[in-house]
Biopython code that builds the backbone (N, CA, C, O; Angstrom):
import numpy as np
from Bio.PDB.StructureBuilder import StructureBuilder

atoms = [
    (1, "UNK", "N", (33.247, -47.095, -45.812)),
    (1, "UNK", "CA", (32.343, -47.895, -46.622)),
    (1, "UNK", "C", (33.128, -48.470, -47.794)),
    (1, "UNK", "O", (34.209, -48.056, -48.213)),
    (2, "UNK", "N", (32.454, -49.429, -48.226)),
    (2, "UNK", "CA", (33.769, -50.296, -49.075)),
    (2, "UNK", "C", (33.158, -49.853, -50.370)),
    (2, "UNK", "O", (31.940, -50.015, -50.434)),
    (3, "UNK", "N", (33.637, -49.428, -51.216)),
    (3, "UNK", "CA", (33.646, -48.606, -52.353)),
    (3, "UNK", "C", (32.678, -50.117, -53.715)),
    (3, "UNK", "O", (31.611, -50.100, -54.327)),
    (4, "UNK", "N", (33.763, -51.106, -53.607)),
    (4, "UNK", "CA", (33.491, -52.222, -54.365)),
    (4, "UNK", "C", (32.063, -52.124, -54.045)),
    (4, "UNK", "O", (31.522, -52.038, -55.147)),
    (5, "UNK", "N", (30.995, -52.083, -52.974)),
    (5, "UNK", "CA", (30.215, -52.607, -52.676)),
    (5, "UNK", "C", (28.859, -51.665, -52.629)),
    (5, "UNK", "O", (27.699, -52.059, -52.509)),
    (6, "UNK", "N", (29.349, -50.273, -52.759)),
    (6, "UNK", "CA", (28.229, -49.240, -52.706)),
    (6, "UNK", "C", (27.056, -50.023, -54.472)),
    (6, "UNK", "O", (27.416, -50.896, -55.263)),
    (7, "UNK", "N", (26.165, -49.488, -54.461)),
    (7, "UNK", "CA", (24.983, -49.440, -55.305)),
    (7, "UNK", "C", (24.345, -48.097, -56.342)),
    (7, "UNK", "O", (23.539, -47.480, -55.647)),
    (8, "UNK", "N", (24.385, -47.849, -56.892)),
    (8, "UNK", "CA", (24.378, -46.354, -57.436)),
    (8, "UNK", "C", (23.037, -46.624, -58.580)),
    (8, "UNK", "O", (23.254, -47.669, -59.194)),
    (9, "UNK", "N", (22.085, -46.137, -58.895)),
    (9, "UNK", "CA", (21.290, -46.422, -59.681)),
    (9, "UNK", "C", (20.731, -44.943, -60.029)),
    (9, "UNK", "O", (20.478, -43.941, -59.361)),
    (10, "UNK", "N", (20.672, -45.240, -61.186)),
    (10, "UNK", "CA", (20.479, -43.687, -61.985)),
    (10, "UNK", "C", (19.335, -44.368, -63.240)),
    (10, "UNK", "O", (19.427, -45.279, -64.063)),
    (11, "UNK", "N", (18.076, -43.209, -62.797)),
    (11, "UNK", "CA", (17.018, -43.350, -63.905)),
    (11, "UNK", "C", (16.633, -42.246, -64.517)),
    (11, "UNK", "O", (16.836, -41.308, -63.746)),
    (12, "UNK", "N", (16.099, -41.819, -65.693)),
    (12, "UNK", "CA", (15.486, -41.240, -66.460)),
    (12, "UNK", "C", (13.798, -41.470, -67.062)),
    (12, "UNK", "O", (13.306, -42.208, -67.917)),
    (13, "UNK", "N", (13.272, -40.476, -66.171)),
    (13, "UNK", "CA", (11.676, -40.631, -66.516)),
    (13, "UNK", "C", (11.702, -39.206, -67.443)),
    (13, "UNK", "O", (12.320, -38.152, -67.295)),
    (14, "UNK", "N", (10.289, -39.894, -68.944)),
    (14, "UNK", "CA", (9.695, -38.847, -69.490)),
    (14, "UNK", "C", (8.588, -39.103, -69.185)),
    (14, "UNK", "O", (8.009, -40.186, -69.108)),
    (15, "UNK", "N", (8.120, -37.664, -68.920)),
    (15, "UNK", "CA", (6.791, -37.283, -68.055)),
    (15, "UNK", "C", (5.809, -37.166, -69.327)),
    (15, "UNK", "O", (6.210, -36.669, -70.379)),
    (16, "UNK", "N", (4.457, -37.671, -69.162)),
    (16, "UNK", "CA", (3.469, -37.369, -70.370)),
    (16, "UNK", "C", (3.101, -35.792, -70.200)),
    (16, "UNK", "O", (3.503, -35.201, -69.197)),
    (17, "UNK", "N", (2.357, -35.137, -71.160)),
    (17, "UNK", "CA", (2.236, -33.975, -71.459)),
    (17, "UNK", "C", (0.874, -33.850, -70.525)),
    (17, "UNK", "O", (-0.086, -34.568, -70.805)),
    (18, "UNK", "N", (0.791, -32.715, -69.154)),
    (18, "UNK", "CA", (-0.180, -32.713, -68.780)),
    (18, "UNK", "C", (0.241, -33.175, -67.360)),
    (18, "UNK", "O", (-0.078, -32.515, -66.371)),
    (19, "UNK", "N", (1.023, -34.419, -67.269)),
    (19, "UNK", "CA", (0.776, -35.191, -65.785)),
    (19, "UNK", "C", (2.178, -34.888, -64.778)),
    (19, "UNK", "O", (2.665, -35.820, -64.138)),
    (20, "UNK", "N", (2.755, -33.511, -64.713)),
    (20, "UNK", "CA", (3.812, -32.924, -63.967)),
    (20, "UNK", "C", (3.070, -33.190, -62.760)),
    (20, "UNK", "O", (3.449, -34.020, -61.934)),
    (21, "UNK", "N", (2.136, -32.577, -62.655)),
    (21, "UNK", "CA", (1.627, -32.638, -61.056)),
    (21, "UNK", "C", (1.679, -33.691, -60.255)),
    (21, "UNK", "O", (2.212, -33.728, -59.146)),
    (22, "UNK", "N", (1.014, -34.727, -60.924)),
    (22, "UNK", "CA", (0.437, -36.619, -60.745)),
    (22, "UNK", "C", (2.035, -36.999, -60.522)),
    (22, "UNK", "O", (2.439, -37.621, -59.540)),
    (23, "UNK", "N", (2.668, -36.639, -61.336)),
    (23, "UNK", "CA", (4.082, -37.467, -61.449)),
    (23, "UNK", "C", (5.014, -37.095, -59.908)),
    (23, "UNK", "O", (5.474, -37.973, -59.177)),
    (24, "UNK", "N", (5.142, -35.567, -59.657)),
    (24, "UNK", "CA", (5.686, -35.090, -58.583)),
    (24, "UNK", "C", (4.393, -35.403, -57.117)),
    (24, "UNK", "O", (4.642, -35.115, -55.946)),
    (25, "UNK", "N", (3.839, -35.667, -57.320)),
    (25, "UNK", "CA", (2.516, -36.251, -56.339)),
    (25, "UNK", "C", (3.388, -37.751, -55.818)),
    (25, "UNK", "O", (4.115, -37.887, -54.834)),
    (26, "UNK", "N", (3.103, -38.512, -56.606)),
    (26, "UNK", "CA", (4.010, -39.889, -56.722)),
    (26, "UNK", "C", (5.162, -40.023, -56.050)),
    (26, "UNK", "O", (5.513, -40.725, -55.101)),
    (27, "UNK", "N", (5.772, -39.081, -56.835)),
    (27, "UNK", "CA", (7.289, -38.981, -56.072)),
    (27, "UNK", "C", (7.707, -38.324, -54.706)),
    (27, "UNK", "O", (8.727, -38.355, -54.017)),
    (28, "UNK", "N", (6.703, -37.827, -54.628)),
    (28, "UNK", "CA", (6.751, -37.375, -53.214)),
    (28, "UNK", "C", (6.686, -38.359, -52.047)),
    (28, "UNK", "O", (7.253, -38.463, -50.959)),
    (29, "UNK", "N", (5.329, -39.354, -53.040)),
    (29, "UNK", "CA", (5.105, -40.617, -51.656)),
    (29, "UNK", "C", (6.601, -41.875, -51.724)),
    (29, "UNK", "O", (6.824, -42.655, -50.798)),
    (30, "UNK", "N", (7.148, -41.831, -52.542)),
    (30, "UNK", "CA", (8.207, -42.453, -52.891)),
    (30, "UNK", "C", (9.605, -41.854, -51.914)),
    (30, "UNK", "O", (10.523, -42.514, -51.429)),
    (31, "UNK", "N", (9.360, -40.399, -51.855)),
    (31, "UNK", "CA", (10.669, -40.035, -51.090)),
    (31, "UNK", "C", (10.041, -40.263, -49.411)),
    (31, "UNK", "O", (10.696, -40.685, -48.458)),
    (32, "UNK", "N", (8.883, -39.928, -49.409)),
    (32, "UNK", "CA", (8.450, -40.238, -47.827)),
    (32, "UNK", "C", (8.557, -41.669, -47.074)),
    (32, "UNK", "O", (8.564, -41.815, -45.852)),
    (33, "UNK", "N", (8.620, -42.443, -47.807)),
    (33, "UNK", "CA", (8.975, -43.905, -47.975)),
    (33, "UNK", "C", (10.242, -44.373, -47.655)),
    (33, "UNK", "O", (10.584, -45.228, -46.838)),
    (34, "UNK", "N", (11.089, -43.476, -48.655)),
    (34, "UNK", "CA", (12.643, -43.825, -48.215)),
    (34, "UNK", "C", (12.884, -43.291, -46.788)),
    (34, "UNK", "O", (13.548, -43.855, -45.918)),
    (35, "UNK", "N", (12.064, -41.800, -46.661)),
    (35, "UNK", "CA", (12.618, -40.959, -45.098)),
    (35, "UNK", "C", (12.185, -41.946, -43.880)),
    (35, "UNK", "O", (12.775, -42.028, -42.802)),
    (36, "UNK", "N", (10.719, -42.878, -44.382)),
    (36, "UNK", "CA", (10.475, -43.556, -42.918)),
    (36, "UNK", "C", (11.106, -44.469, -42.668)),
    (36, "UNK", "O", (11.418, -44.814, -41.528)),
    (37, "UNK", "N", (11.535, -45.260, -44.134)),
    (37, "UNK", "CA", (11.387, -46.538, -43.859)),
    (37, "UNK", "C", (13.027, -47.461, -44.162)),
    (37, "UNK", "O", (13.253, -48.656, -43.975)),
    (38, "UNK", "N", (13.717, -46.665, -44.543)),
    (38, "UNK", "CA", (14.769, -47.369, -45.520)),
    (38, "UNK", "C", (16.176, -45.950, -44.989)),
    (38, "UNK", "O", (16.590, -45.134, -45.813)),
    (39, "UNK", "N", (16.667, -45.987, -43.488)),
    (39, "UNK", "CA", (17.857, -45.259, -42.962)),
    (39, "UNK", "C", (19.002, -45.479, -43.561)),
    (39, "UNK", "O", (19.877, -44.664, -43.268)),
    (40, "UNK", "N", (19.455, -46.766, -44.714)),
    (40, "UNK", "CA", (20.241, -47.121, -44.873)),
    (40, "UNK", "C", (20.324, -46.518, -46.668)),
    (40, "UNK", "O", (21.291, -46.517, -47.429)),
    (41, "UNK", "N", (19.304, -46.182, -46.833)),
    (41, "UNK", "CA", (19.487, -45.202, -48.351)),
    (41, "UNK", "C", (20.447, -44.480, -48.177)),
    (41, "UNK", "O", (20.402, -44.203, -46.979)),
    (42, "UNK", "N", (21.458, -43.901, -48.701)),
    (42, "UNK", "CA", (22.313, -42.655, -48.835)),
    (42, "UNK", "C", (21.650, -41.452, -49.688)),
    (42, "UNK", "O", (21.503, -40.356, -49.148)),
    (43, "UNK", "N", (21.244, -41.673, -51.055)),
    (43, "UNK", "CA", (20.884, -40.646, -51.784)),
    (43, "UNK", "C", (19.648, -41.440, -52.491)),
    (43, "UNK", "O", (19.573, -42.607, -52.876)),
    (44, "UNK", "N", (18.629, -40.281, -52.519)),
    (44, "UNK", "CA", (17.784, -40.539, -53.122)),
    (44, "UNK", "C", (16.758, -39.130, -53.414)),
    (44, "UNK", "O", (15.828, -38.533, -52.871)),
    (45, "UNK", "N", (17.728, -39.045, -54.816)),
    (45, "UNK", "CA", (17.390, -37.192, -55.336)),
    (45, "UNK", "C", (16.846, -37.200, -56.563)),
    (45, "UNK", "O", (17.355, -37.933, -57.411)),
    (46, "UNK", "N", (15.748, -36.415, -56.883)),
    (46, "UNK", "CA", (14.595, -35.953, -57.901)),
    (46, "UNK", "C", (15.397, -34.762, -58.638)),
    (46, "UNK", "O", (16.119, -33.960, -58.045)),
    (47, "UNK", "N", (15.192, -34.774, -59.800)),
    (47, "UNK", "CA", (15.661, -33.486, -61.120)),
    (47, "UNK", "C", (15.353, -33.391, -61.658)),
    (47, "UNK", "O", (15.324, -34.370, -62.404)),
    (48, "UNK", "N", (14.695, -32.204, -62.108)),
    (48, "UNK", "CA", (13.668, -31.900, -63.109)),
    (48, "UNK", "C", (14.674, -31.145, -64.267)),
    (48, "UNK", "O", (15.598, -30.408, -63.923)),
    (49, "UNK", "N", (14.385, -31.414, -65.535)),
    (49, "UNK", "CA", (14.849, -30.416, -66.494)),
    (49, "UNK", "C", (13.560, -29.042, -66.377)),
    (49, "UNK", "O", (12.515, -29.094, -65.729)),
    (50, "UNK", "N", (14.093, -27.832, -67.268)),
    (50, "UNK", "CA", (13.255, -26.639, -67.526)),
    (50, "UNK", "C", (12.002, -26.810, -67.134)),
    (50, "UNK", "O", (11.334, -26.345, -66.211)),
    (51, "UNK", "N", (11.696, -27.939, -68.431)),
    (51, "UNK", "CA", (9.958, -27.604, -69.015)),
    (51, "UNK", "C", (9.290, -28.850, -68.148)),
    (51, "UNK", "O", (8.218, -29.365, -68.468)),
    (52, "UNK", "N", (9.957, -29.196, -67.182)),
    (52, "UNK", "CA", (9.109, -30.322, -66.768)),
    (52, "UNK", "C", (9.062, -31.367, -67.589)),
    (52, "UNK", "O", (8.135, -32.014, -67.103)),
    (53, "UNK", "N", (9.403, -31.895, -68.409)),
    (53, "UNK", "CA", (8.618, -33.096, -68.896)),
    (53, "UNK", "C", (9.991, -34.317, -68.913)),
    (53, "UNK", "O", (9.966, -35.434, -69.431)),
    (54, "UNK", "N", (10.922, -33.777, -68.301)),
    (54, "UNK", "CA", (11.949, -34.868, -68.013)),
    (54, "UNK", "C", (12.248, -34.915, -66.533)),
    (54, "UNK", "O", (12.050, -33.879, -65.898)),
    (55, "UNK", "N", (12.812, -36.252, -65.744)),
    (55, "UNK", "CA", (13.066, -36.250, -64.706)),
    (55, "UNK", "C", (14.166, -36.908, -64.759)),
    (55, "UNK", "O", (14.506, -37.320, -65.868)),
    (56, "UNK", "N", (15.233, -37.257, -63.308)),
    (56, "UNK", "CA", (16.467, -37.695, -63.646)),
    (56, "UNK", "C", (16.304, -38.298, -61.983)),
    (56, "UNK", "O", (16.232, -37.589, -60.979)),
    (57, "UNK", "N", (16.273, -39.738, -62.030)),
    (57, "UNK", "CA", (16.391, -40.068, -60.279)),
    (57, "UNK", "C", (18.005, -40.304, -59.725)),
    (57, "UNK", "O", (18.836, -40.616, -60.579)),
    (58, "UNK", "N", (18.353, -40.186, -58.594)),
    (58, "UNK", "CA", (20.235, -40.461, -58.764)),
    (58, "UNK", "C", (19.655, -41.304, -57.067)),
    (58, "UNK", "O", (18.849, -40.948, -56.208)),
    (59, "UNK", "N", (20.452, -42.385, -57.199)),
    (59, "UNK", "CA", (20.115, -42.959, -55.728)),
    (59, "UNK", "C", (21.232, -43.736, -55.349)),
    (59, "UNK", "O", (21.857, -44.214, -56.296)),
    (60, "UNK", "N", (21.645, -43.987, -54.219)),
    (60, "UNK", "CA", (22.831, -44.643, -54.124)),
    (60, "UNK", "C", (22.811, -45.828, -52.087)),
    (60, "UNK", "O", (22.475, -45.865, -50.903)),
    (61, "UNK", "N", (23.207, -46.212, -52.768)),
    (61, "UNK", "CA", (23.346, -47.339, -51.391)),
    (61, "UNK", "C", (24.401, -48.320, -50.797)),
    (61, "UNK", "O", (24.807, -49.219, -51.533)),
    (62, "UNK", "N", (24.746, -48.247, -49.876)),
    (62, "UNK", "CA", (25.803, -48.799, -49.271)),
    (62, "UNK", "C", (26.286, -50.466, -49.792)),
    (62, "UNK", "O", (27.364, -51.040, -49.633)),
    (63, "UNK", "N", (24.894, -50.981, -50.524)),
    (63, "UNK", "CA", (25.203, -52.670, -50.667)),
    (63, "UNK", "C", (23.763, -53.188, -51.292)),
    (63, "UNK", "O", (22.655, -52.690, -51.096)),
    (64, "UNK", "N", (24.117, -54.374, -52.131)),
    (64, "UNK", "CA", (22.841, -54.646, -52.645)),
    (64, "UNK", "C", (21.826, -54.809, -51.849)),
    (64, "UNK", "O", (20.650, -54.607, -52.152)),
    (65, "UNK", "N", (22.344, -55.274, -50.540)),
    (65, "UNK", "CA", (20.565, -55.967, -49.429)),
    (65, "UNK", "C", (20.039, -54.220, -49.722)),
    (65, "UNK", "O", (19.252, -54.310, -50.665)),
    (66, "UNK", "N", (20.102, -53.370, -49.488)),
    (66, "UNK", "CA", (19.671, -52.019, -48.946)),
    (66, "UNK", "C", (18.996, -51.923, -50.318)),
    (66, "UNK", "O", (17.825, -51.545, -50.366)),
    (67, "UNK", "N", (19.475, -52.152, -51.126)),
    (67, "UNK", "CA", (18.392, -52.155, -52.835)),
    (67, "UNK", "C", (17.437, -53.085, -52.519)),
    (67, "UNK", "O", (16.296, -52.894, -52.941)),
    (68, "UNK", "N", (17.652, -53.945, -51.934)),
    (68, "UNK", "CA", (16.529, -55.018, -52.248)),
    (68, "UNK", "C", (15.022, -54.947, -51.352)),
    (68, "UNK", "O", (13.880, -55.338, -51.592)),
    (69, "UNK", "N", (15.817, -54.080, -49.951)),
    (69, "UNK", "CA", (14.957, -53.755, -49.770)),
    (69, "UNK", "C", (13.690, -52.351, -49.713)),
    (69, "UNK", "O", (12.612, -52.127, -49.163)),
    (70, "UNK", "N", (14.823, -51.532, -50.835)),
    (70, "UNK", "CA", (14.205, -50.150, -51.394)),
    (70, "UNK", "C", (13.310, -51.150, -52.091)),
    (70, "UNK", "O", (12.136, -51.009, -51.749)),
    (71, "UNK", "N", (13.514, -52.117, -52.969)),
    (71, "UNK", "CA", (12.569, -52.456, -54.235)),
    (71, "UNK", "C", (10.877, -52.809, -53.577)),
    (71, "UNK", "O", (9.714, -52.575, -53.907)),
    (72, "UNK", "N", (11.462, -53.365, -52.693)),
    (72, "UNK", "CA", (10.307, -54.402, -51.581)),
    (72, "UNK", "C", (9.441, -53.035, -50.938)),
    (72, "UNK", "O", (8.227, -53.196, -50.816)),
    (73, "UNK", "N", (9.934, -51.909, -50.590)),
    (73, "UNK", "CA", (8.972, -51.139, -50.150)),
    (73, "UNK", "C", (8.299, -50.109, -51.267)),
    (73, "UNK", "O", (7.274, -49.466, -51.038)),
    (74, "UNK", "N", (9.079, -50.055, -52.575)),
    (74, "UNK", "CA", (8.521, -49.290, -53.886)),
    (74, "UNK", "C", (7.423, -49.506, -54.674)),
    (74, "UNK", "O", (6.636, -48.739, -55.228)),
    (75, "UNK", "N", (7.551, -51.071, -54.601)),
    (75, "UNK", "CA", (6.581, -51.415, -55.802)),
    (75, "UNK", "C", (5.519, -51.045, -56.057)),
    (75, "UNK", "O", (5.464, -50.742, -57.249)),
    (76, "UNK", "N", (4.372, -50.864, -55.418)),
    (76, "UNK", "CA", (3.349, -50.001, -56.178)),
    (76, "UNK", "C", (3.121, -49.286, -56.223)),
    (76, "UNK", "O", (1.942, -49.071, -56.505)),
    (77, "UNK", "N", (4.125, -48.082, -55.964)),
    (77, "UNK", "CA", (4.029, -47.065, -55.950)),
    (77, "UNK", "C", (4.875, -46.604, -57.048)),
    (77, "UNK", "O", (4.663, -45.512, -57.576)),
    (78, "UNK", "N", (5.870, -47.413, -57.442)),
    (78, "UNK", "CA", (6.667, -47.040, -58.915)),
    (78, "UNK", "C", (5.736, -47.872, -59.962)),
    (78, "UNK", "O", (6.258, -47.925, -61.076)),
    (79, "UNK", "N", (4.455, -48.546, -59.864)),
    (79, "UNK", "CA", (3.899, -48.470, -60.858)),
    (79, "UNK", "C", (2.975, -47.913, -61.635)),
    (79, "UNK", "O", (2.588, -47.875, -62.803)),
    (80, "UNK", "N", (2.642, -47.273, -60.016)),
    (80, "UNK", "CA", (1.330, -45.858, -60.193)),
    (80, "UNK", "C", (2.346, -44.894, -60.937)),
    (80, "UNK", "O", (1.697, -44.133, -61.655)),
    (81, "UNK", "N", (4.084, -44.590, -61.045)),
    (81, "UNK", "CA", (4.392, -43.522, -61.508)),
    (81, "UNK", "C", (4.870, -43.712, -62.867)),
    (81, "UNK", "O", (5.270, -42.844, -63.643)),
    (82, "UNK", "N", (4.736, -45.456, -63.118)),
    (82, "UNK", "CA", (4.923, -45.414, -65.210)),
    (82, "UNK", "C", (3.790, -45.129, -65.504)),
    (82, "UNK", "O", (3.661, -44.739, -66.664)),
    (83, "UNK", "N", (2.240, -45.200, -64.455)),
    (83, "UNK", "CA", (1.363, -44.518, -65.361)),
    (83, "UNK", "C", (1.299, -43.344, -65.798)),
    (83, "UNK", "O", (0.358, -43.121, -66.559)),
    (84, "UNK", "N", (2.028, -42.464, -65.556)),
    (84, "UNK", "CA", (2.144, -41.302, -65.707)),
    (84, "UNK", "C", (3.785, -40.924, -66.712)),
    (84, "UNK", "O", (4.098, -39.913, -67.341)),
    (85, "UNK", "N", (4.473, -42.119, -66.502)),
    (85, "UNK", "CA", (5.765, -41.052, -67.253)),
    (85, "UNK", "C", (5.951, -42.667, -68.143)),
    (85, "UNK", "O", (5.145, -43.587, -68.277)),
    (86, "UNK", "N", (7.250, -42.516, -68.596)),
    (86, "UNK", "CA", (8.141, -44.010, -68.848)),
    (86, "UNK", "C", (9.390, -43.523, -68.528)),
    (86, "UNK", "O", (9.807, -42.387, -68.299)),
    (87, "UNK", "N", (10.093, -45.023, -68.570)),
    (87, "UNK", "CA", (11.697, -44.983, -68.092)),
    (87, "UNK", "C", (12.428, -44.731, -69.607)),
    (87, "UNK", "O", (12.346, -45.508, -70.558)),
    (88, "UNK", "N", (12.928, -43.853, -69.588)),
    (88, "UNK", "CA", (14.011, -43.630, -71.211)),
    (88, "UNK", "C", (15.305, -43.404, -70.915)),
    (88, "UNK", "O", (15.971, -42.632, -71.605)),
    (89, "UNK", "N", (16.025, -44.309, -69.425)),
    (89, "UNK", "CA", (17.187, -44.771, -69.296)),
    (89, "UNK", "C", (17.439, -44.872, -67.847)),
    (89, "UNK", "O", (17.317, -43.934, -67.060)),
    (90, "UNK", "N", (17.995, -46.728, -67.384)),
    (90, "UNK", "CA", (17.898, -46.963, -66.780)),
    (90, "UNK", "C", (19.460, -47.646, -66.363)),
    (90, "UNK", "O", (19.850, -48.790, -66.597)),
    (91, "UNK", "N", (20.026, -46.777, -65.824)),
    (91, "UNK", "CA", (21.224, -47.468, -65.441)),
    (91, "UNK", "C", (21.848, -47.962, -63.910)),
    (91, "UNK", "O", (21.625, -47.156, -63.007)),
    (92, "UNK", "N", (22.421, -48.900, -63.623)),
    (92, "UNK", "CA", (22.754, -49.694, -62.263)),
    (92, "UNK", "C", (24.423, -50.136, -62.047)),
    (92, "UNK", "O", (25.025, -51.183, -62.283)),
    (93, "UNK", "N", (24.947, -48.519, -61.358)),
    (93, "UNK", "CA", (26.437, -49.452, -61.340)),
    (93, "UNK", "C", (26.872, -49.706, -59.940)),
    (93, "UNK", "O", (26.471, -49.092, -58.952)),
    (94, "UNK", "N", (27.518, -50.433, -59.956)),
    (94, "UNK", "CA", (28.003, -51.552, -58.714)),
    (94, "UNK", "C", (27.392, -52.777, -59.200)),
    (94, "UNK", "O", (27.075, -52.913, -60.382)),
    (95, "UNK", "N", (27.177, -53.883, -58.105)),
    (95, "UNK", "CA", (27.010, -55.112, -58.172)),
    (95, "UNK", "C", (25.566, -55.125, -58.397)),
    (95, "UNK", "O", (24.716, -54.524, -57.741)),
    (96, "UNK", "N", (25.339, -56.147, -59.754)),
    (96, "UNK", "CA", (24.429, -56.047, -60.085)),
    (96, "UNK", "C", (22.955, -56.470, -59.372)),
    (96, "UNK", "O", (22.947, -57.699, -59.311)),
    (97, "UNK", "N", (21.776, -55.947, -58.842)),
    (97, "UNK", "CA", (20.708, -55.837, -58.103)),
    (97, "UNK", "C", (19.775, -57.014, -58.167)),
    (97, "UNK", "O", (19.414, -57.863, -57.353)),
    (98, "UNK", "N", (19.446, -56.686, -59.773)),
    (98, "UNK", "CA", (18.186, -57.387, -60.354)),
    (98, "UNK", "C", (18.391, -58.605, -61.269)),
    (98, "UNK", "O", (19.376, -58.468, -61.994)),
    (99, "UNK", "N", (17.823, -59.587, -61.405)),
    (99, "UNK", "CA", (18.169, -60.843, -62.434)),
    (99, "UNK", "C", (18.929, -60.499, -63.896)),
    (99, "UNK", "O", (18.041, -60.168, -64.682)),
    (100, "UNK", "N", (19.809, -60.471, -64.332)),
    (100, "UNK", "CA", (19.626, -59.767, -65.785)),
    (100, "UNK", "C", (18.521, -59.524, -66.667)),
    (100, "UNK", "O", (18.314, -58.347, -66.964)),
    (101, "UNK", "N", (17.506, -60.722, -67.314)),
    (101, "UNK", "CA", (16.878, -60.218, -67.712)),
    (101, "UNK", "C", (15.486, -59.546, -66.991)),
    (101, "UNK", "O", (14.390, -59.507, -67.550)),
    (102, "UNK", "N", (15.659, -59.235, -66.176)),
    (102, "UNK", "CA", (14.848, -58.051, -65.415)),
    (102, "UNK", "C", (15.219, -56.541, -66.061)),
    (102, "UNK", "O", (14.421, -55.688, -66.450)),
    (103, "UNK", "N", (16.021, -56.512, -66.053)),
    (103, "UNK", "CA", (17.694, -55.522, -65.956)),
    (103, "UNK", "C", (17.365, -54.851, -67.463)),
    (103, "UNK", "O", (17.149, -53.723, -67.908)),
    (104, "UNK", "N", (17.446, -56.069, -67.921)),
    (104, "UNK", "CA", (17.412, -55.500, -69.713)),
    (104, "UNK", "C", (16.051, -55.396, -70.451)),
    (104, "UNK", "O", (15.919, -54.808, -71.524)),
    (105, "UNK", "N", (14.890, -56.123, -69.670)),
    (105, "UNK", "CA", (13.283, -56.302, -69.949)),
    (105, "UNK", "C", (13.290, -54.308, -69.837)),
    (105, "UNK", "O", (12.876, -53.467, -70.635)),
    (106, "UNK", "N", (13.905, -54.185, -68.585)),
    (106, "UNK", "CA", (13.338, -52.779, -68.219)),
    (106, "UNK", "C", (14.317, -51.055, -69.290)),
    (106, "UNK", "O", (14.300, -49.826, -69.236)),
    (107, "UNK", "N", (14.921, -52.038, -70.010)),
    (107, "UNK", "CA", (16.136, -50.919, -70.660)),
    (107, "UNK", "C", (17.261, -50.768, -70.284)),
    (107, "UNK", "O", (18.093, -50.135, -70.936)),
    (108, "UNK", "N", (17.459, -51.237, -69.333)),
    (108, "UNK", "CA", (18.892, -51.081, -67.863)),
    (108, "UNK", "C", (20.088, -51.437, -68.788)),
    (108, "UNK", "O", (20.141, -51.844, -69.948)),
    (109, "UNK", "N", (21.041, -51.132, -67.842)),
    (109, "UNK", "CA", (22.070, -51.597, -68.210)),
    (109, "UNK", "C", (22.996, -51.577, -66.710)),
    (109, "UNK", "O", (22.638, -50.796, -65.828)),
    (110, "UNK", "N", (23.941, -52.288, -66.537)),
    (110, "UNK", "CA", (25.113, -52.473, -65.809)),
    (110, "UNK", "C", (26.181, -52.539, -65.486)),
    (110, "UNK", "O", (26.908, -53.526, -65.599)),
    (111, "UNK", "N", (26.426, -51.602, -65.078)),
    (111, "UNK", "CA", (28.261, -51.432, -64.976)),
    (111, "UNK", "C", (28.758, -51.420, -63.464)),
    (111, "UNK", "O", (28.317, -50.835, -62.474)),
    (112, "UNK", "N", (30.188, -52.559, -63.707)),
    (112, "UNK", "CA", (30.532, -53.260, -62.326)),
    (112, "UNK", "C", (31.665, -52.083, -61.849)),
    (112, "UNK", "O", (32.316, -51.772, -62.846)),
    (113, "UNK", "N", (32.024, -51.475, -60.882)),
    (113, "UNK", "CA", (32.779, -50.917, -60.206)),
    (113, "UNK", "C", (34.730, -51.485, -60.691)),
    (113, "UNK", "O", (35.003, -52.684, -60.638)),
    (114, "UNK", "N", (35.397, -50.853, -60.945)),
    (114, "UNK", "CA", (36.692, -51.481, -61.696)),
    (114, "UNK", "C", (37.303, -50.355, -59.958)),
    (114, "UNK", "O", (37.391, -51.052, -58.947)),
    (115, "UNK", "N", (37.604, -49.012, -59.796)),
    (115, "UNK", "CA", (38.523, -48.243, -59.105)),
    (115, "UNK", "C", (38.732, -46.837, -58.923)),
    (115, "UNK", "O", (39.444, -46.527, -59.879)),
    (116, "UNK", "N", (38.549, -45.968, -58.344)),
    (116, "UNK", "CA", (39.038, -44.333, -58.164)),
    (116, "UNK", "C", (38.762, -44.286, -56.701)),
    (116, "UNK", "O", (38.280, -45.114, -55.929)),
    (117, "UNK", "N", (39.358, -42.660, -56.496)),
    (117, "UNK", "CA", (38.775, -42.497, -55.261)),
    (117, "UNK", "C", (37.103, -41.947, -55.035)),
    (117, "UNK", "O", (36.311, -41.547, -55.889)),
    (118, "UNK", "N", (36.933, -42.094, -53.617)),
    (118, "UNK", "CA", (35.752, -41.463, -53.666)),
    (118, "UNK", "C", (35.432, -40.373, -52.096)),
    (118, "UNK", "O", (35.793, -40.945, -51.067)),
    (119, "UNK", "N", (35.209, -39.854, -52.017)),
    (119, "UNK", "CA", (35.263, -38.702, -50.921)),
    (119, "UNK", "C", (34.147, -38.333, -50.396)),
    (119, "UNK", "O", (34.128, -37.446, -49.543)),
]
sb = StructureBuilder()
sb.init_structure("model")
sb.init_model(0)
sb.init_chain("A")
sb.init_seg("    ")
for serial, (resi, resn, name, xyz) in enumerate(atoms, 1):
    if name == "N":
        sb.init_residue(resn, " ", resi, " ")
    sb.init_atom(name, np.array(xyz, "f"), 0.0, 1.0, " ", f" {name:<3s}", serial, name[0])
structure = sb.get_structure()
């Protein structure tokens, strides 16, 4: 797989006080989504801190089409889950996904792939 070209997107949800359940409810239909529908996901992993009230998404993909079309099967279902949390860091490295100001409307930020190995 060509390294330049993988997709890596890393988010940070804070969960409101109360809505752990609602939030991991959500995310559940979100990972069932990727398992039916989207073979070309590589990673797409949930992390909870201690107390629950932080989450950490890590997702990664071979090339932007494979983002574009995670986004196309997410959408209302990642909006049922800001009702419940917000994004308090949103980062996208490889080639960039979303319009810029999409990118930065949402907190994001972007960093382009420069070189290392990867295994």
């Amino acid at each position: 797989m060509d390294e330049d070209k993988r997709v890596f997107v890393h988010t940070e949800f804070t969960i409101e006080s109360g809505k752990f359940a609602e939030f991991k409810k959500i995310a559940q239909e979100l990972i069932d989504v990727v398992e039916e529908k989207e073979p070309k996901t590589l990673r797409y992993q949930w992390y909870f801190n201690k107390d629950r009230s932080k989450c950490y998404l890590v997702e990664e993909y071979p090339n932007a089409a494979a983002v574009r079309v995670h986004v196309l099967h997410l959408g209302l279902h990642v909006r049922k889950l800001l009702q419940v949390s917000k994004v308090t860091k949103f980062t996208v490295l490889g080639k960039l996904i979303l319009p810029r100001r999409a990118l930065t409307a949402a907190g994001g930020q972007n960093f382009r792939y420069w070189k290392g190995p990867a295994r």
